[in-house]
C-alpha positions as a LaTeX table, in Angstrom:
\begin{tabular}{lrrr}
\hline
Residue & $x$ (\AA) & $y$ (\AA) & $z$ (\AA) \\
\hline
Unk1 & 18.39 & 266.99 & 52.34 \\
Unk2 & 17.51 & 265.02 & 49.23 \\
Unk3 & 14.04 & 265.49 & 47.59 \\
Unk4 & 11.74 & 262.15 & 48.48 \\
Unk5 & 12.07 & 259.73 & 45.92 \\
Unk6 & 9.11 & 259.27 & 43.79 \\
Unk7 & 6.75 & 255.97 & 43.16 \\
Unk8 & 4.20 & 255.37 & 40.89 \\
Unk9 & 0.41 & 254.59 & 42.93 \\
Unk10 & $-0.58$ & 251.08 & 41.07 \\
Unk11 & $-2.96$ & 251.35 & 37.75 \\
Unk12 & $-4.47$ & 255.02 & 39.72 \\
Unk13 & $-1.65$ & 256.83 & 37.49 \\
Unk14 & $-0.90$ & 258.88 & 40.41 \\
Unk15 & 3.05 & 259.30 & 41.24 \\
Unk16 & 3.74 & 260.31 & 45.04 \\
Unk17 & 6.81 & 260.64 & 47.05 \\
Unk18 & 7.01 & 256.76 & 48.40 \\
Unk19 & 6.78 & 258.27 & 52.44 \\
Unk20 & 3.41 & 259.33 & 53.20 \\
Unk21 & 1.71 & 260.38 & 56.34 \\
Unk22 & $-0.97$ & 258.28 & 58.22 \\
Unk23 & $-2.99$ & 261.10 & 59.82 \\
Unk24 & $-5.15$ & 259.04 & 62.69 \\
Unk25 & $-3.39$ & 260.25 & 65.33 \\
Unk26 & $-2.56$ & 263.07 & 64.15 \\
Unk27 & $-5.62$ & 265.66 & 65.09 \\
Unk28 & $-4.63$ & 264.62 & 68.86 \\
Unk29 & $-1.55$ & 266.43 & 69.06 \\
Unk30 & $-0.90$ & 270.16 & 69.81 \\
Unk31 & 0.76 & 270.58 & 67.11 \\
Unk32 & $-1.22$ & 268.72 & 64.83 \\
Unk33 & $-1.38$ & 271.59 & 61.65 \\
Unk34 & 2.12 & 271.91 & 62.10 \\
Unk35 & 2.71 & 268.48 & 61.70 \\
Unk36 & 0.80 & 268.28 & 58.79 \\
Unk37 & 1.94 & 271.75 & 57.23 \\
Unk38 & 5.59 & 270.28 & 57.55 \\
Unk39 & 5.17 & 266.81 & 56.03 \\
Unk40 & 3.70 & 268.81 & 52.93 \\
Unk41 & 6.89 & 271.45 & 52.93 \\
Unk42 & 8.94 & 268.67 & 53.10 \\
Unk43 & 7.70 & 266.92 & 50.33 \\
Unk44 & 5.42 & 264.38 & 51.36 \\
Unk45 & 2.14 & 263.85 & 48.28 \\
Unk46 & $-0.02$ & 261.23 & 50.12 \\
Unk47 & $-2.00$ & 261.66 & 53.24 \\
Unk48 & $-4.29$ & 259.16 & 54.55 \\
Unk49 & $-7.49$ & 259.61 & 56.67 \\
Unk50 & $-10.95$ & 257.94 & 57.32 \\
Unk51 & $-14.46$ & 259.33 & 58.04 \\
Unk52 & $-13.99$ & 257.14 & 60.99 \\
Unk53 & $-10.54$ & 258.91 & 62.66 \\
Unk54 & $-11.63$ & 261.74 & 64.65 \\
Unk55 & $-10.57$ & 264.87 & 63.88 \\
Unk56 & $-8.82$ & 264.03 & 61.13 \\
Unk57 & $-10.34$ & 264.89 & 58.40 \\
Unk58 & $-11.47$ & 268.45 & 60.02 \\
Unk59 & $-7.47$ & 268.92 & 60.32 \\
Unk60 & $-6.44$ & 268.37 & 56.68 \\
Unk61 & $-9.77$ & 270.61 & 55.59 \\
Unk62 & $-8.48$ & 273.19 & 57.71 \\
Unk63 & $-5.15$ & 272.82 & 56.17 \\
Unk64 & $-6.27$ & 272.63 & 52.57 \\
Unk65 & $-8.70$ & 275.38 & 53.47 \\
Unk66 & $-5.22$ & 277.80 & 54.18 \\
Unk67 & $-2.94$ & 276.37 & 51.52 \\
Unk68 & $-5.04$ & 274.79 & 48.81 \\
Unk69 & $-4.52$ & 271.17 & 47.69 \\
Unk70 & $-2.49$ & 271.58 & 44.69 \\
Unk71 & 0.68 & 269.37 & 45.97 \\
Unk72 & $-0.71$ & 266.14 & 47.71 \\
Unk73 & $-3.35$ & 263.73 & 47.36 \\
Unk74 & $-5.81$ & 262.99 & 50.13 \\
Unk75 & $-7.01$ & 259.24 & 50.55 \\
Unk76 & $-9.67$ & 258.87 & 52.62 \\
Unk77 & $-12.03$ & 255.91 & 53.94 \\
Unk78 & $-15.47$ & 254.42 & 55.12 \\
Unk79 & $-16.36$ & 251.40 & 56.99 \\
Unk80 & $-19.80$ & 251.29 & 55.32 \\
Unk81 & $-20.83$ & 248.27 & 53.48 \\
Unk82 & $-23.71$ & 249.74 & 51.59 \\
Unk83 & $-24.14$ & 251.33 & 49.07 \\
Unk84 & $-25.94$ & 254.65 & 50.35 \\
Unk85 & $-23.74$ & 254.61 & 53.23 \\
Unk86 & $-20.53$ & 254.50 & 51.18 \\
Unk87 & $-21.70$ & 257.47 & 48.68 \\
Unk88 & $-22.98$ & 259.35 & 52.22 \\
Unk89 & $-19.54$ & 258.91 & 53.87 \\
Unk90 & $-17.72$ & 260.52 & 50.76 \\
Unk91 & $-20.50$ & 263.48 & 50.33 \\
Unk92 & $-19.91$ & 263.98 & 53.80 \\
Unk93 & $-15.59$ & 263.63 & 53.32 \\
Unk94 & $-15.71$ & 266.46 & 50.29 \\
Unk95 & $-17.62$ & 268.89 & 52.77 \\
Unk96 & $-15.59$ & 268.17 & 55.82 \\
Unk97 & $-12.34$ & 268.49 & 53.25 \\
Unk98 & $-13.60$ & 271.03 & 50.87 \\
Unk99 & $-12.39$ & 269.26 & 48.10 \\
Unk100 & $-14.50$ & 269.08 & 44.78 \\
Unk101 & $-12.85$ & 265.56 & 44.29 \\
Unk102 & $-10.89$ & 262.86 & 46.28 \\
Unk103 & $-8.10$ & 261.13 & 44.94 \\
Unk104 & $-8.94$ & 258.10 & 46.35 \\
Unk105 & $-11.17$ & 256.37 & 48.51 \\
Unk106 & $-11.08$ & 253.01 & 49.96 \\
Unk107 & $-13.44$ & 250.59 & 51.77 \\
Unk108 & $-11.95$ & 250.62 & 55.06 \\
Unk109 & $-11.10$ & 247.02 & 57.07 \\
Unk110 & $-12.26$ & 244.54 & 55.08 \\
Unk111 & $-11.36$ & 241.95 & 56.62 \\
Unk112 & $-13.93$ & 238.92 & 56.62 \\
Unk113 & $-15.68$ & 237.25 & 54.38 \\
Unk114 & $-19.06$ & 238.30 & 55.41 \\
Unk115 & $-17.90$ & 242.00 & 55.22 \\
Unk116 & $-15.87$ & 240.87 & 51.75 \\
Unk117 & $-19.50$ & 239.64 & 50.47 \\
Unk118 & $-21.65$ & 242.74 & 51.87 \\
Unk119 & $-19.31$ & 245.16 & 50.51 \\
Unk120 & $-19.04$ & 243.27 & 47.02 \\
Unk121 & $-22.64$ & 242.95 & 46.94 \\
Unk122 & $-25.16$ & 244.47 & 43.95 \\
Unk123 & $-26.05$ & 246.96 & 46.99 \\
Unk124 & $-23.00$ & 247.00 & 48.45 \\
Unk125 & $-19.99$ & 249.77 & 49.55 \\
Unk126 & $-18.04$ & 249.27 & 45.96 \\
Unk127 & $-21.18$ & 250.13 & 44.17 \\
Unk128 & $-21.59$ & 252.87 & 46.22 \\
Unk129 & $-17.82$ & 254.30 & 45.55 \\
Unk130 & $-18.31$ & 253.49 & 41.60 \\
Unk131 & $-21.59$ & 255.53 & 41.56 \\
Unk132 & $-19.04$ & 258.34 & 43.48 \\
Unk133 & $-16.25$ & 257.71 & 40.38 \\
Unk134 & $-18.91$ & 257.99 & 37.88 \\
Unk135 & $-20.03$ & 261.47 & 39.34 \\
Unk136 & $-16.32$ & 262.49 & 39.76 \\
Unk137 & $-16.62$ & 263.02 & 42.88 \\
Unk138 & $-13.68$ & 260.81 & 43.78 \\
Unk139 & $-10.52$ & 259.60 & 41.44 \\
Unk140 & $-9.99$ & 255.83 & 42.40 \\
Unk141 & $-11.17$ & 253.37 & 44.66 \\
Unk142 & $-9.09$ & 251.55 & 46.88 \\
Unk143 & $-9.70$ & 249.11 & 49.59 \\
Unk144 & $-7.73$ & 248.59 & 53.07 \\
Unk145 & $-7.76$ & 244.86 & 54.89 \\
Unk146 & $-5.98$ & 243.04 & 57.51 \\
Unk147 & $-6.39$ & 239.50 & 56.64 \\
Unk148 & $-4.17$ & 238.23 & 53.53 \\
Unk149 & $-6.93$ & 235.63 & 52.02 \\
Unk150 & $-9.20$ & 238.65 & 51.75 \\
Unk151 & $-6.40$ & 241.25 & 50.33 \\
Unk152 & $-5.97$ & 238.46 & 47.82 \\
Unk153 & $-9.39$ & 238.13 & 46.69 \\
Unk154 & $-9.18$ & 242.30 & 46.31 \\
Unk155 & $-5.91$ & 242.63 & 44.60 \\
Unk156 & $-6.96$ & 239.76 & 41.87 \\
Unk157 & $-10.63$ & 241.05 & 41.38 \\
Unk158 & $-9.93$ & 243.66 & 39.34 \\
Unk159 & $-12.10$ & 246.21 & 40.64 \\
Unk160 & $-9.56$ & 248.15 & 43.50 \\
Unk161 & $-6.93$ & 250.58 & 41.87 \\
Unk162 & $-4.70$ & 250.03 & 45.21 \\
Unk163 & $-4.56$ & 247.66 & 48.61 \\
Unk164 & $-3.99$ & 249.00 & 51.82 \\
Unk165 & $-1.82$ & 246.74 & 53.42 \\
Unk166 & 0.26 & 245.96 & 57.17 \\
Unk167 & 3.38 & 245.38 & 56.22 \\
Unk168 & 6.99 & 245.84 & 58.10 \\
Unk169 & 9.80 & 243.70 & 59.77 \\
Unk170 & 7.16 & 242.71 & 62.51 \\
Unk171 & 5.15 & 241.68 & 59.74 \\
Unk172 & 6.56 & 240.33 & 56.66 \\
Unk173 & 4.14 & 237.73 & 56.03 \\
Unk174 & 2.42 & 240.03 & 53.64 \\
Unk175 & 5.51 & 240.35 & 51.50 \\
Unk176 & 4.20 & 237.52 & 48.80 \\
Unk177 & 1.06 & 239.84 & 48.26 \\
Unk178 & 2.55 & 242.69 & 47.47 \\
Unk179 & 4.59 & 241.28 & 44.28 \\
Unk180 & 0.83 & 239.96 & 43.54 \\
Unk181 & $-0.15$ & 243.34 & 43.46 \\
Unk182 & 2.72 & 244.61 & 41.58 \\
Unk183 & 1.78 & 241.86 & 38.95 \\
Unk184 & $-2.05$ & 243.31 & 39.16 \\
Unk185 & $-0.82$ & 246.74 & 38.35 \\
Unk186 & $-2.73$ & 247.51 & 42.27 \\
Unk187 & $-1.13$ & 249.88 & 44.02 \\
Unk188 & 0.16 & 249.11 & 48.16 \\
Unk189 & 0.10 & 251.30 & 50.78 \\
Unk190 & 1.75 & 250.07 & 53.57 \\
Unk191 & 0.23 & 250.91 & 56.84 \\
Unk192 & 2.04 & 250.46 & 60.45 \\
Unk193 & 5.15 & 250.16 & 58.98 \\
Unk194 & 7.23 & 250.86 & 62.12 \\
Unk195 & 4.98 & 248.24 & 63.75 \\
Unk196 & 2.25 & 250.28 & 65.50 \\
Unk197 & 0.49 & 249.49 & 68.56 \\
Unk198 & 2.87 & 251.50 & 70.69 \\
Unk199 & 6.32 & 249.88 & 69.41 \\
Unk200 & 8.26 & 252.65 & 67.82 \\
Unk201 & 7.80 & 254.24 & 71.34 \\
Unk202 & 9.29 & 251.55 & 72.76 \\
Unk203 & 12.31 & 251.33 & 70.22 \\
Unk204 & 12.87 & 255.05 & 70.65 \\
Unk205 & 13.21 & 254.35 & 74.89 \\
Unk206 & 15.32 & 251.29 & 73.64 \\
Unk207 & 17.57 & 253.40 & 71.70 \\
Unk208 & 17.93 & 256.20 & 74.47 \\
Unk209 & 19.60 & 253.47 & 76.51 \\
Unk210 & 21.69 & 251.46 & 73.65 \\
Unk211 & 19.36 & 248.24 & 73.91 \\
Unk212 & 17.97 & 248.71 & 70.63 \\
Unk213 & 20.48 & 246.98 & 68.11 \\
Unk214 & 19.60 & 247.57 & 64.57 \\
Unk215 & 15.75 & 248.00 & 65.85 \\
Unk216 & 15.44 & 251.74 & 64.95 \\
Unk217 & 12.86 & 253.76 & 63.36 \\
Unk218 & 15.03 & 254.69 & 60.06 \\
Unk219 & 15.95 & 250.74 & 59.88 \\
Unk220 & 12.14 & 249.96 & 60.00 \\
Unk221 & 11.00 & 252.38 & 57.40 \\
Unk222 & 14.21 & 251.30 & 55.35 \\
Unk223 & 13.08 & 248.12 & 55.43 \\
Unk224 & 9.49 & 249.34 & 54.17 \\
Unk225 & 10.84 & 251.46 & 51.61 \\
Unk226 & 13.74 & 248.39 & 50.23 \\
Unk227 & 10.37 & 246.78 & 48.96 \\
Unk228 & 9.94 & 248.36 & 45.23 \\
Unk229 & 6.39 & 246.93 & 45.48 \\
Unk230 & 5.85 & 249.17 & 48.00 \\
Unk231 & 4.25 & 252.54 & 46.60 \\
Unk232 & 3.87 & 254.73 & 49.70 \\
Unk233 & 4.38 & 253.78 & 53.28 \\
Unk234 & 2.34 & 255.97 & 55.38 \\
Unk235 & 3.86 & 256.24 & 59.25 \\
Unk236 & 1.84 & 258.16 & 61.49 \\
Unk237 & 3.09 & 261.09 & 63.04 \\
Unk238 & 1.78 & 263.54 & 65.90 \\
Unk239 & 4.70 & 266.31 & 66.21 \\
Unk240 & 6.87 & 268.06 & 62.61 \\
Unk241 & 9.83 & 266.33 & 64.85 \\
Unk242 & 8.89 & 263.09 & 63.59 \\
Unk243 & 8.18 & 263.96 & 60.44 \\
Unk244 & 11.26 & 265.75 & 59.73 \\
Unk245 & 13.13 & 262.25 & 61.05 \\
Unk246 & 11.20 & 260.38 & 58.71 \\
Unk247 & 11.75 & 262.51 & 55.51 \\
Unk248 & 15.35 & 262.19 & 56.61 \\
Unk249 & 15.64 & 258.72 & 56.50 \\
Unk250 & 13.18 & 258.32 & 53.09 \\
Unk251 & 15.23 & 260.59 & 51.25 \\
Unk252 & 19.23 & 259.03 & 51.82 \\
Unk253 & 17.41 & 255.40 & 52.22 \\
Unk254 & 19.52 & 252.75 & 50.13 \\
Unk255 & 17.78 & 249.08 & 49.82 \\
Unk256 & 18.47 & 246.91 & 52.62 \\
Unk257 & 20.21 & 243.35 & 51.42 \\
Unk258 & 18.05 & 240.30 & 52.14 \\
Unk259 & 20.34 & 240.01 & 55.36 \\
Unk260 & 19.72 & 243.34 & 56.80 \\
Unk261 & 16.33 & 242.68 & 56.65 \\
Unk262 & 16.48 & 238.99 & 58.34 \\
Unk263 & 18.88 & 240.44 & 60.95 \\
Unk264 & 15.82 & 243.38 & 61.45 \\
Unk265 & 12.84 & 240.54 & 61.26 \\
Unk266 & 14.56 & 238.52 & 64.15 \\
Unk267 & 15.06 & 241.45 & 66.27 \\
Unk268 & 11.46 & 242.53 & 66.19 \\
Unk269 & 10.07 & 239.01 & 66.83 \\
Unk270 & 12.21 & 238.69 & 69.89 \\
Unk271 & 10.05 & 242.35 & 70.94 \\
Unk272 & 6.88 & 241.10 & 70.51 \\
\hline
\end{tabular}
């Protein structure tokens, strides 16, 4: 198998392996630390978690706790908008980790413009994670939204090393921000990017009887990964089987043409 192919995280500086590993769902498995133990032996840098997914952060501490954190970054992520709240949530992250410093952490679903103006405040969350910077206790601040007016404001402000972004065939319409955030030097993280909400299950029973068409798991993280503004796409995974698929298909993935990637956009709006 081919080592992951390496991408450069936005103005953080940081260069991980362009597959990643969205660890929300991940503590609910029963094989949850060997999920996580094999996306790291297999070369994945960048593992995303929030104060707010249970479990989750308890599983990578345990894991960095029995192997160190010398080959990954941890992201993490609070849905404070204060100030005190923010710099609580990452005193508490470090413990729960036991890291002395987090790569990055990001202000987690902001998504309105009454959150966009609390967290933006003099009082407010970014204040918070700059008075965290300043102390060291985390490397770069990021920030993670689901409406694009919003992302926009973020990726043009200045102040957020990287965006945290849904992107895939079943949503594309995000593709025009992430060349703005190539041209801001902010680096994307793609979440869902086989489609979440239950649809790669789906595809996978679609696939076990031939109705899938080109509607596959590889052909949706291709279609992430053909995207060089892309810097790390972080599928969640629950079992080492479905990490080991992913790595797979991240490490022999050649760029789709523009249409592959209409052919894949039409098939997943016909799903849902």
């Amino acid at each position: 198998m081919s080592a992951l192919a390496k991408r450069r995280l936005g103005r953080t500086g940081l260069v991980v392996a362009g597959l990643g590993l969205g660890a929300m769902d991940t503590p609910h498995s029963p094989e949850a630390v060997e999920t996580v133990t094999a996306a790291l032996d297999l070369g994945i840098g960048f593992i995303d978690t929030a104060r707010e997914y249970e479990g989750s952060e308890h599983l990578l501490g345990r894991v960095i706790r029995e192997r160190g954190n010398r080959d990954f970054h941890v992201a993490s992520k609070t849905f404070s908008h204060t100030s005190s709240g923010a710099q609580w949530d990452v005193d508490r992250s470090l413990r729960v980790l036991g890291l002395e410093q987090i790569s990055l952490y990001q202000l987690h679903d902001v998504s309105t413009p009454a959150a966009w103006e609390r967290v933006m405040a003099p009082d407010g969350a970014l204040a918070g994670l700059q008075a965290a910077r300043y102390r060291r206790l985390i490397g770069h601040i990021g920030l993670s939204c689901h409406d694009l007016e919003i992302a926009a404001l973020a990726i043009t402000s200045g102040e957020f090393a990287t965006i945290m972004l849904e992107y895939s065939a079943f949503f594309p319409a995000s593709a025009p921000l992430l060349g703005l955030a190539a041209a801001h030097d902010v680096g994307v993280i793609a979440m869902r990017p086989l489609g979440g909400s239950g649809r790669a299950s789906v595809i996978r029973g679609m696939a076990a009887d031939g109705s899938a068409g080109p509607l596959t798991p590889a052909n949706l993280l291709r279609y992430v990964l053909s995207n060089p503004a892309v810097s790390v796409a972080i599928p969640g995974a629950r079992y080492p089987s479905r990490i080991a698929e992913n790595v797979a298909t991240a490490s022999t993935a050649t760029p789709m043409t523009v249409d592959e990637q209409r052919i894949l956009e039409e098939a997943a709006a016909r799903l849902y």
